[in-house]
Every structure is written in C-alpha cells, then in structure tokens.
C-alpha positions in Angstrom: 92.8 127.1 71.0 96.3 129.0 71.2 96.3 131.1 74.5 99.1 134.0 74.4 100.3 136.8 77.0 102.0 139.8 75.9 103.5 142.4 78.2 105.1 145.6 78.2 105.9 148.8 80.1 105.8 152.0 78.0 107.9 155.3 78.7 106.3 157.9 81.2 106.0 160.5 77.9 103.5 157.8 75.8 101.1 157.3 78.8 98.8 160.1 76.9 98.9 158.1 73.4 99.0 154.1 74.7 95.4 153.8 75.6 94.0 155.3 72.3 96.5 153.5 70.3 95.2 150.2 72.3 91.9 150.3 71.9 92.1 151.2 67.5 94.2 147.8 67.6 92.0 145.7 69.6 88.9 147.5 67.4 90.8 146.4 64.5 91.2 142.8 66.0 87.4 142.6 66.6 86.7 143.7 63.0 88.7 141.4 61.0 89.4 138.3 63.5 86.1 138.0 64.9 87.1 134.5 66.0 90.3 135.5 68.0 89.7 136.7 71.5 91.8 139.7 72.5 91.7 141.4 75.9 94.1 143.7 77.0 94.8 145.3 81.4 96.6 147.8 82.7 98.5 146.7 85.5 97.2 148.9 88.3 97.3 153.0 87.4 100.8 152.3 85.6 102.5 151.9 82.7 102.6 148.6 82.4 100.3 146.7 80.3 99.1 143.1 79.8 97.4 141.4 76.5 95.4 138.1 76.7 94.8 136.4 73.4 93.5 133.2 72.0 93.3 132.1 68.7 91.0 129.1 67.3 94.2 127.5 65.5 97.9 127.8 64.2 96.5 129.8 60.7 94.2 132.4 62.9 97.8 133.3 64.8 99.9 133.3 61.8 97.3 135.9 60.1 97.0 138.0 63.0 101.0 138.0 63.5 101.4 138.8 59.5 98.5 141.6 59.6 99.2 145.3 58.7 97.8 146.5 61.7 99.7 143.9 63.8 103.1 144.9 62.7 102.0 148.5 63.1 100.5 148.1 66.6 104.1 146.7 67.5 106.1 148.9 66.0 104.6 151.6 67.5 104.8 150.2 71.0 107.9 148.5 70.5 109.7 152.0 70.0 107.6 153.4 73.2 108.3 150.9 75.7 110.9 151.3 78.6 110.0 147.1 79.0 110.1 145.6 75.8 107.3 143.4 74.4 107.5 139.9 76.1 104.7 137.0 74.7 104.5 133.9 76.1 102.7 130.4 75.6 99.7 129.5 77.9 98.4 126.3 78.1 95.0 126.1 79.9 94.3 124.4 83.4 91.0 125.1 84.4 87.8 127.5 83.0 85.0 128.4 84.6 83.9 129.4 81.1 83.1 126.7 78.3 
C-alpha cells in the first residue's frame, strides 16, 4: 500500500463551499477507486483540513492523480486556500487494523 497526507488551510470566505465540495470528491473517489481508501478531518472547528489516503499500488495513485475529478478537486482548493496543498509520504509503523 501507498499511504499519503494532504493538508491545507482554506480562506475564511470558502468555509461555506469546502465541506460540500469535500464530500462530492471523496463520493467520487468511492465510486470509481473503490480500492483506494480516502478519509478526510477537519482540524478542530477551523479551516484547516487533513486527507488520509492509501492506494493498493503505484498505477491506483497515478490514476487517481491523472483523474478529472482529481485535478478539479485541486484546482478548486488550490485557488481557495490561505495554506497551500502540502502531501507527504507515510510509511506505516504499526495497525491495529489488518
């Protein structure tokens, strides 16, 4: 598995559209990656938010990164966020899950 971390902190005026705009992505990830797991937290009540992703191999993450929806999800927050988009590389320690 490829484990990922995005985070961002959007503008004070795009706190009414973030959530909605959120949850059609990750809709849209469940749809058409149904093995790619995608969860996404809101740090605290503020604007910052935090996306957890793994992906069963090197092609699943290439597809999701080339998807329509992907570059649209990111353009769309990209030009909303006071912090910019930052993604980094997990690498698992321990699970309680199998």
């Amino acid at each position: 598995m490829i484990h990922k971390m995005a985070r961002y902190k959007v503008k004070e005026h795009w706190m009414d559209q973030v959530i909605p705009v959120i949850e059609e992505f990750v809709d849209l990830v469940g749809q058409r990656e149904p093995a790619t797991s995608y969860v996404v937290f809101r740090k605290g009540a503020g604007r910052e938010f935090v996306h957890f992703m793994s992906f069963p191999d090197t092609e699943s993450l290439e597809a999701h990164l080339s998807a329509r929806y992907t570059r649209r999800f990111m353009a769309r927050i990209s030009q909303n966020c006071e912090m910019q988009p930052e993604i980094a590389d997990l690498i698992s320690i321990a699970s309680s899950m199998e």
